[in-house]
FIMAR-926554 format. One line per 3 residues: for each residue x, y, z of C-alpha. Coordinates in pm, 1 decimal. Layout:
BEGIN
X Y Z ~ ... .
//
This chain:
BEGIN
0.0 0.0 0.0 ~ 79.5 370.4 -7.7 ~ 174.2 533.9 307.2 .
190.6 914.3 269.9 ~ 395.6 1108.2 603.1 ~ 278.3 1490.9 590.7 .
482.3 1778.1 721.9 ~ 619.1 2104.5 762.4 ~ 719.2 2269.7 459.4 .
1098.8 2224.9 433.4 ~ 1128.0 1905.2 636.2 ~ 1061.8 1694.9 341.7 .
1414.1 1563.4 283.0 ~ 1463.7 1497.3 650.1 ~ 1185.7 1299.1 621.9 .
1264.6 1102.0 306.9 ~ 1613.6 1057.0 487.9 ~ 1399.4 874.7 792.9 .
1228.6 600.9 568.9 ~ 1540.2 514.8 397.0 ~ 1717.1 448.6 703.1 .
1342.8 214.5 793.2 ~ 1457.9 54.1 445.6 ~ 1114.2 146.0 267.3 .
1023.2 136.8 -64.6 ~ 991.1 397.8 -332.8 ~ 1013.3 713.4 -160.7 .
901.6 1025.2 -342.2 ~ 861.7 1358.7 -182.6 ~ 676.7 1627.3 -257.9 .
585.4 2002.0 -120.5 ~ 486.3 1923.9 252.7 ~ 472.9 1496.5 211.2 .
669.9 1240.0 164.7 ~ 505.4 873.0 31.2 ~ 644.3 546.7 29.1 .
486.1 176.6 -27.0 ~ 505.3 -41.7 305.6 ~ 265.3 -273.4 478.4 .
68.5 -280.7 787.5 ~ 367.8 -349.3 1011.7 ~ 523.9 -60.1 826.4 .
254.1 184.0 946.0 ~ 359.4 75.2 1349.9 ~ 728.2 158.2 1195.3 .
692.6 438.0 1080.3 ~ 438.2 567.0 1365.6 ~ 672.7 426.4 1638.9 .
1029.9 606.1 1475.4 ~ 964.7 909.9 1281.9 ~ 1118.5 1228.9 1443.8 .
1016.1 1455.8 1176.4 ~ 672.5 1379.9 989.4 ~ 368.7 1496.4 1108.7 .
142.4 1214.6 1148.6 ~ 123.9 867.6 873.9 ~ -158.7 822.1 626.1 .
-272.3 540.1 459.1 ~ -373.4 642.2 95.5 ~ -689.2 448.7 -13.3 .
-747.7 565.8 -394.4 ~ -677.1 866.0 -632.0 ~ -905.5 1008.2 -906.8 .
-1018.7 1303.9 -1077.7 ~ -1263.3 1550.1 -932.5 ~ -1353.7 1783.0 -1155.0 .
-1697.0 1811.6 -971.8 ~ -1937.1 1700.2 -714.8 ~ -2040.6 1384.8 -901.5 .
-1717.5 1272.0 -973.7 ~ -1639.5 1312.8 -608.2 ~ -1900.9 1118.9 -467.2 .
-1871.1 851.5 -751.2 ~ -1478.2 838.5 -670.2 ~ -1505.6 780.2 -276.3 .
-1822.3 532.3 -332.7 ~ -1579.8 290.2 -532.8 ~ -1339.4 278.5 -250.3 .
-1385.8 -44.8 -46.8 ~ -1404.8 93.9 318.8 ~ -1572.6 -179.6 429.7 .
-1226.0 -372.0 423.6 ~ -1107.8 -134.8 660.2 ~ -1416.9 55.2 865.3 .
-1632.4 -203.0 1100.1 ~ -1995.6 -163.0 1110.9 ~ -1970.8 32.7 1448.3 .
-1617.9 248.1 1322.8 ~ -1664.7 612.6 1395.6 ~ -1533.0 787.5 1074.6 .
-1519.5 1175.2 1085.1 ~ -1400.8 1312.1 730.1 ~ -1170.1 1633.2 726.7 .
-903.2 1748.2 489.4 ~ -830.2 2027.1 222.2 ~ -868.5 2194.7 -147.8 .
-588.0 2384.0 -329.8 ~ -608.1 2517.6 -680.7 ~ -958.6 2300.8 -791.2 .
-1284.0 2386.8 -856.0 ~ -1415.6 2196.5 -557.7 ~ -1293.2 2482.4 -341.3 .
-1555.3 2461.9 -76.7 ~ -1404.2 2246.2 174.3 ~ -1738.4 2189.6 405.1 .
-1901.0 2107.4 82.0 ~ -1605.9 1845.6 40.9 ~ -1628.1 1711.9 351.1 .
-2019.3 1631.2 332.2 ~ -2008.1 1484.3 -21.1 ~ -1699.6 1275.8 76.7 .
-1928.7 1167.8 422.0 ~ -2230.0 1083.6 195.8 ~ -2035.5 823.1 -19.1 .
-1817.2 630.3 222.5 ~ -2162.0 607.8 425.5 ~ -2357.0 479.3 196.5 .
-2063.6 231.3 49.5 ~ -2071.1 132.8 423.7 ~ -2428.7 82.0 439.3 .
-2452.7 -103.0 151.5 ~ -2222.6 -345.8 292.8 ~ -2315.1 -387.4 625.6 .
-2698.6 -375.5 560.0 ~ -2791.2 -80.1 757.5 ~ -2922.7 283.5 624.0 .
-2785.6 427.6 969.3 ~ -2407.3 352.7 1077.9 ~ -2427.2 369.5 1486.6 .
-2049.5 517.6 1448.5 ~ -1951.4 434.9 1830.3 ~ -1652.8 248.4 1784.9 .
-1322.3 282.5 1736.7 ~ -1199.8 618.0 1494.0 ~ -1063.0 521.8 1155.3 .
-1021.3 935.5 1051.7 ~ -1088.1 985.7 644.7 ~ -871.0 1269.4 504.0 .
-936.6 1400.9 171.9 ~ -676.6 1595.8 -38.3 ~ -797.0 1807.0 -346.3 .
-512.2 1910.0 -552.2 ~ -533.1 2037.5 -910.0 ~ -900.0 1867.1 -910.8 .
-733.8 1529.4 -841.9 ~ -879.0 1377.2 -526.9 ~ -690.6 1124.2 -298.1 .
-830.7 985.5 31.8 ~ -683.4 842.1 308.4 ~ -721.5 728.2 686.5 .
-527.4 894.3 922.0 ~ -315.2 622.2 1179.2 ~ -161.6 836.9 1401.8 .
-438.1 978.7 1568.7 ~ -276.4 1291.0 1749.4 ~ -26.8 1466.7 1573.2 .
330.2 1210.5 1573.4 ~ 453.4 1613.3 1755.6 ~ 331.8 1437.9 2052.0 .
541.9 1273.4 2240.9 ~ 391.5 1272.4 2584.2 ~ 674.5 1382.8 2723.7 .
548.3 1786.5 2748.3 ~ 255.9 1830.4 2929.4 ~ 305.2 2237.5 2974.3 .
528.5 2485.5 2749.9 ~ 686.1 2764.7 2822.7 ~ 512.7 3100.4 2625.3 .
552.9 3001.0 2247.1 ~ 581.3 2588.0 2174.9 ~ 844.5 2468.2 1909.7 .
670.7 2138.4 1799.4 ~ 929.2 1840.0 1863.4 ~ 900.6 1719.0 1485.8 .
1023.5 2095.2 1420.4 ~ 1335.4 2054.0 1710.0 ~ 1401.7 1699.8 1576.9 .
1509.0 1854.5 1274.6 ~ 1686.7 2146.2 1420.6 ~ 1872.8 1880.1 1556.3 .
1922.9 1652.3 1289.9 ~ 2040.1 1935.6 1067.7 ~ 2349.9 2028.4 1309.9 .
2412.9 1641.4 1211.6 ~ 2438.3 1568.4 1604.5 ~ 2446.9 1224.3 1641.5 .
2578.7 1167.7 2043.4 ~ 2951.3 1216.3 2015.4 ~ 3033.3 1601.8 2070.8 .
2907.3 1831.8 2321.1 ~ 2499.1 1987.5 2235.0 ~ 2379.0 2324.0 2423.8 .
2089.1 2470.9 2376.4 ~ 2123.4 2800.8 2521.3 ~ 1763.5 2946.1 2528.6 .
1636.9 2624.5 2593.0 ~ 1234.9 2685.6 2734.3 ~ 1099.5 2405.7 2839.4 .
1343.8 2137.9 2725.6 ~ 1180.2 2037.6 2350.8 ~ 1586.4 2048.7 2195.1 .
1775.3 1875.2 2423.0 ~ 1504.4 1676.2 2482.4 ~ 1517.0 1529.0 2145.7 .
1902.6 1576.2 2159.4 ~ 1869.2 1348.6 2385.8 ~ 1604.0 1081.6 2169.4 .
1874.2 1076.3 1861.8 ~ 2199.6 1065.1 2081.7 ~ 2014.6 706.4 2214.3 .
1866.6 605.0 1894.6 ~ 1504.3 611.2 2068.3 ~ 1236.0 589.0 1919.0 .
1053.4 890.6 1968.4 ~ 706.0 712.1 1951.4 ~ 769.5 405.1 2292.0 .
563.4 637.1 2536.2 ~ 206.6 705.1 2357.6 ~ -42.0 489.2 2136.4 .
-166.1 579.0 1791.4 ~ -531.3 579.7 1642.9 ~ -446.9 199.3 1395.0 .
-367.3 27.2 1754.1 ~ -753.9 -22.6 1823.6 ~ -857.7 -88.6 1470.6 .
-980.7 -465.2 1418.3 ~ -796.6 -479.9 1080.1 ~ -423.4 -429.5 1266.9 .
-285.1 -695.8 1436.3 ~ -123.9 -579.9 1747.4 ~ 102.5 -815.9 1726.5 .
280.7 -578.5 1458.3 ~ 268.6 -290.6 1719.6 ~ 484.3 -543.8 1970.0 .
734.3 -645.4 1662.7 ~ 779.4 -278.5 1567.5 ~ 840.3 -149.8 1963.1 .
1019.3 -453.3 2002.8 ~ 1258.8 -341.4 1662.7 ~ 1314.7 -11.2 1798.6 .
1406.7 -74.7 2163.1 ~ 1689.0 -314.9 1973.6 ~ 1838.7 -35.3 1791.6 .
1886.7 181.4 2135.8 ~ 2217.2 276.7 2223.3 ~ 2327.9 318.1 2564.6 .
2619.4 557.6 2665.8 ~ 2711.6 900.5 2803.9 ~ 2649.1 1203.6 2642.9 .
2720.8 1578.3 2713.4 ~ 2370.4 1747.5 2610.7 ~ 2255.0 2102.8 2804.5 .
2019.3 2332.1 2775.4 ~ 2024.6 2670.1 2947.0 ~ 1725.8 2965.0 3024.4 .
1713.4 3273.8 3197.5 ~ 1395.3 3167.5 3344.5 ~ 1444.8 2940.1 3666.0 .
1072.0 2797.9 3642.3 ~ 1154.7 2714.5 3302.4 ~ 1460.3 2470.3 3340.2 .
1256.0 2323.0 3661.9 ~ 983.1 2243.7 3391.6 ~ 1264.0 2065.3 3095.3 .
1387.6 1929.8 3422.2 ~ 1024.3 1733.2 3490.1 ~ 978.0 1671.8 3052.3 .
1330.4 1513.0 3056.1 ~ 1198.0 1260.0 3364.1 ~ 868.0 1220.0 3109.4 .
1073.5 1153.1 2817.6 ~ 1291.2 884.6 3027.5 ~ 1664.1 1102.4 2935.0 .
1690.9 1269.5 3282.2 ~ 2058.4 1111.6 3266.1 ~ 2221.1 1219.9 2988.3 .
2038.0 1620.7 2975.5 ~ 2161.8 1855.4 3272.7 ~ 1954.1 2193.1 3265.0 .
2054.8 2530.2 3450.6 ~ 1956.7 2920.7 3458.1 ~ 2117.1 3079.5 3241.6 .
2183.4 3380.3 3075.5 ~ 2254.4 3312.5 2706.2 ~ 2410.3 3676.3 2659.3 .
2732.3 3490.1 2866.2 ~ 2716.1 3132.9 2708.1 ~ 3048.3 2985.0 2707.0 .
3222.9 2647.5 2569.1 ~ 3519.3 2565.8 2622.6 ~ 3551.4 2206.1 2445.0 .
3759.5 2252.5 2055.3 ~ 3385.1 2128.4 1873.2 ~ 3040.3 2063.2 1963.1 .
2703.5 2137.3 1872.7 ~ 2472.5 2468.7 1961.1 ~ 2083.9 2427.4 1823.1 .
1874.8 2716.3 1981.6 ~ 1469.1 2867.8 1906.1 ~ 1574.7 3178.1 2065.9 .
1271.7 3429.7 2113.4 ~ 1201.9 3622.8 1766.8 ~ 1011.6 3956.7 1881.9 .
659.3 3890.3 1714.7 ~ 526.7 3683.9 2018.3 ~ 761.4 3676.3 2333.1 .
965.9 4005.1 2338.4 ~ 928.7 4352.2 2189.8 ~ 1147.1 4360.4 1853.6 .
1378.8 4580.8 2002.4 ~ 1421.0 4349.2 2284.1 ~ 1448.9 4079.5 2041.9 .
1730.8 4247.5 1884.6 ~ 1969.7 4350.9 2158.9 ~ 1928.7 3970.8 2308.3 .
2064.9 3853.7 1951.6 ~ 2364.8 4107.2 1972.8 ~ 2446.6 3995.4 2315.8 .
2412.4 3649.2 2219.8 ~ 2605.2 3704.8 1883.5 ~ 2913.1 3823.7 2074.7 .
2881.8 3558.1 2356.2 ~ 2897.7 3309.1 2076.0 ~ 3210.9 3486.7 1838.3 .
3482.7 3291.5 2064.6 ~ 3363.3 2949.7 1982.1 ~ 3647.0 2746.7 1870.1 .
3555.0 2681.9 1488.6 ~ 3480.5 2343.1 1490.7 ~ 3126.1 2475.7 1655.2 .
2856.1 2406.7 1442.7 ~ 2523.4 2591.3 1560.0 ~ 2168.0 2621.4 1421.0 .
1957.4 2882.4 1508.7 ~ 1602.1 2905.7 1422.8 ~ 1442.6 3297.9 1416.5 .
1154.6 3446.0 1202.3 ~ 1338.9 3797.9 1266.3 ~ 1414.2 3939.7 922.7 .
1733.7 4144.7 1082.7 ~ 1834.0 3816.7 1283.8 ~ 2220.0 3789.8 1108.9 .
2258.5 4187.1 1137.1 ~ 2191.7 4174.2 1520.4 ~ 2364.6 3869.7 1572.9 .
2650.6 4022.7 1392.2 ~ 2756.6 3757.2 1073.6 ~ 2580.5 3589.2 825.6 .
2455.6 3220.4 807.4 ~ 2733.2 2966.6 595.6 ~ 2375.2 2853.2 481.1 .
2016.7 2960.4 534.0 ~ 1686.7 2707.1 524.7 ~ 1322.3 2798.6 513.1 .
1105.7 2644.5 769.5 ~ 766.7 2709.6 924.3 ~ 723.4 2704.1 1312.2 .
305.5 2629.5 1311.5 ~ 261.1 2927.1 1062.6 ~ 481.9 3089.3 1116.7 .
736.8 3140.8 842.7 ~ 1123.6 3100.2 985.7 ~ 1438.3 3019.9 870.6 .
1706.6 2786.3 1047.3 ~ 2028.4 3010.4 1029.6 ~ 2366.9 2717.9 993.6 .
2659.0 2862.8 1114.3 ~ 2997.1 2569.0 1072.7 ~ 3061.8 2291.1 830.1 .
//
């Protein structure tokens, strides 16, 4: 089957990356997803060890849909009843870009009407009780070519269940994953994070140094459908906790704020990597390092929601010349939606990448080689 992994606009080749190192089949990105064939144990993979994608989809059929009709027509000839159990609760949500089927509640009703009556039809009823477990439909309407899908992940694959509060604005941890994985830390040198909030980049620091999968601690929507085995869910947990690596590791993270490094304190005990992340106050305008090479990845605050933009500025210039005496083996990745971000922080990026934090538009700023 296809499996389709959305996410954040500029993650898609981190992605990719992550399914070839799961040894999947036929990757192909595209602008915010990344597909690949698998199987049902491949959906528990995938669920269980991606850092970066957003949740995983199981694609069900794609046709044109030019128009209502064609619509309805399209999602009737879809066999949900090999997937959807009389009693399966199955809310339909989803999108429209550039079709003439631009009226997404209209979508979403026509797309309900079809897979209800195909449902009907096969179980007998003209009512579906809907009051078991949730097999999610997602539609997609791109270019007036329609492709549905049921969502496995449930909750966004952002949720670890390690972060039960956050400290003012959130960075998702698919988002700090890739912060992360772009610095190319993988255990060995020293990682800071030196406006660390509530722990989300060490944090998942922490998940790569170990090899952890990032998905152990919560459950996903496909573990109570009848048509999974759970046996798959044991064999893929059971691959994952193989591949963990066990050793020390010099990860820190750093605020200004006292409550928060008490809070990444409690979300590194959640996440299970208390021992191998130390957290202390702070003040990133006097970070220092004294070790030849290592690894800074920071979401320092950007002016539109935590500080004034003035404030926002001066922190980068302090920060900027805290951070000039690195030895040059540093390599550090700082994420900022702050248009004047290398001015203030006094050089420009070795490379720049565009990323979205939620909506907002950012770009990670690579300093090293």
């Amino acid at each position: 089957m296809t499996l389709t992994v959305p996410c954040l606009f500029g993650l898609e080749s981190l992605v990719s990356g992550e399914m070839r190192r799961l040894n999947l089949n036929s990757i192909r990105a595209e602008n915010g997803r990344v597909h690949c064939e698998g199987t049902m144990l491949d959906i528990a993979r995938l669920n269980l060890n991606l850092r970066c994608g957003a949740r995983v989809l199981m694609e069900l059929g794609s046709f044109p849909a030019p128009d209502f009709e064609a619509l309805f027509q399209g999602v009737l000839a879809l066999p949900w009843e090999d997937y959807i159990p009389r009693d399966g609760e199955f809310p339909v949500k989803g999108y429209s870009l550039t079709s003439a089927l631009h009226s997404v509640p209209a979508c979403q009703a026509i797309v309900k009407k079809a897979a209800a009556r195909r449902l009907g039809n096969a179980y007998g009823c003209e009512t579906l009780p809907e009051s078991g477990s949730r097999y999610q439909i997602q539609f997609a309407i791109v270019k007036d070519t329609a492709s549905l899908y049921l969502d496995t992940s449930g909750e966004g694959l952002y949720k670890r269940g390690y972060r039960a509060q956050n400290m003012g604005a959130p960075l998702r941890e698919t988002l700090a994953a890739a912060l992360v994985t772009l610095s190319r830390y993988r255990g060995r040198d020293p990682f800071c994070d030196p406006f660390c909030g509530s722990g989300t980049i060490p944090i998942e620091a922490a998940l790569i140094a170990k090899n952890r999968a990032p998905g152990l601690d919560r459950s996903f929507a496909a573990q109570r459908w009848r048509n999974m085995d759970s046996a798959l869910w044991l064999e893929a947990a059971e691959e994952a906790q193989d591949q963990e690596f066990h050793g020390t590791y010099d990860i820190w993270g750093g605020d200004i704020d006292p409550a928060a490094v008490e809070l990444a304190r409690h979300n590194a005990e959640l996440a299970g990597v208390e021992d191998c992340v130390r957290f202390e106050a702070a003040d990133a305008g006097k970070f220092h390092r004294g070790s030849e090479y290592g690894q800074l990845v920071t979401n320092p605050p950007y002016g539109e929601r935590l500080l004034e933009k003035q404030e926002a500025e001066e922190l980068y210039r302090r920060f900027g010349r805290a951070v000039r005496d690195l030895p040059p083996k540093w390599r550090m990745v700082v994420l900022s939606s702050h248009t004047e971000f290398e001015r203030c922080f006094g050089r420009p990026a070795d490379k720049k990448r565009k990323l979205y934090n939620g909506m907002l538009k950012c770009d990670a700023f690579l300093y090293g080689r």
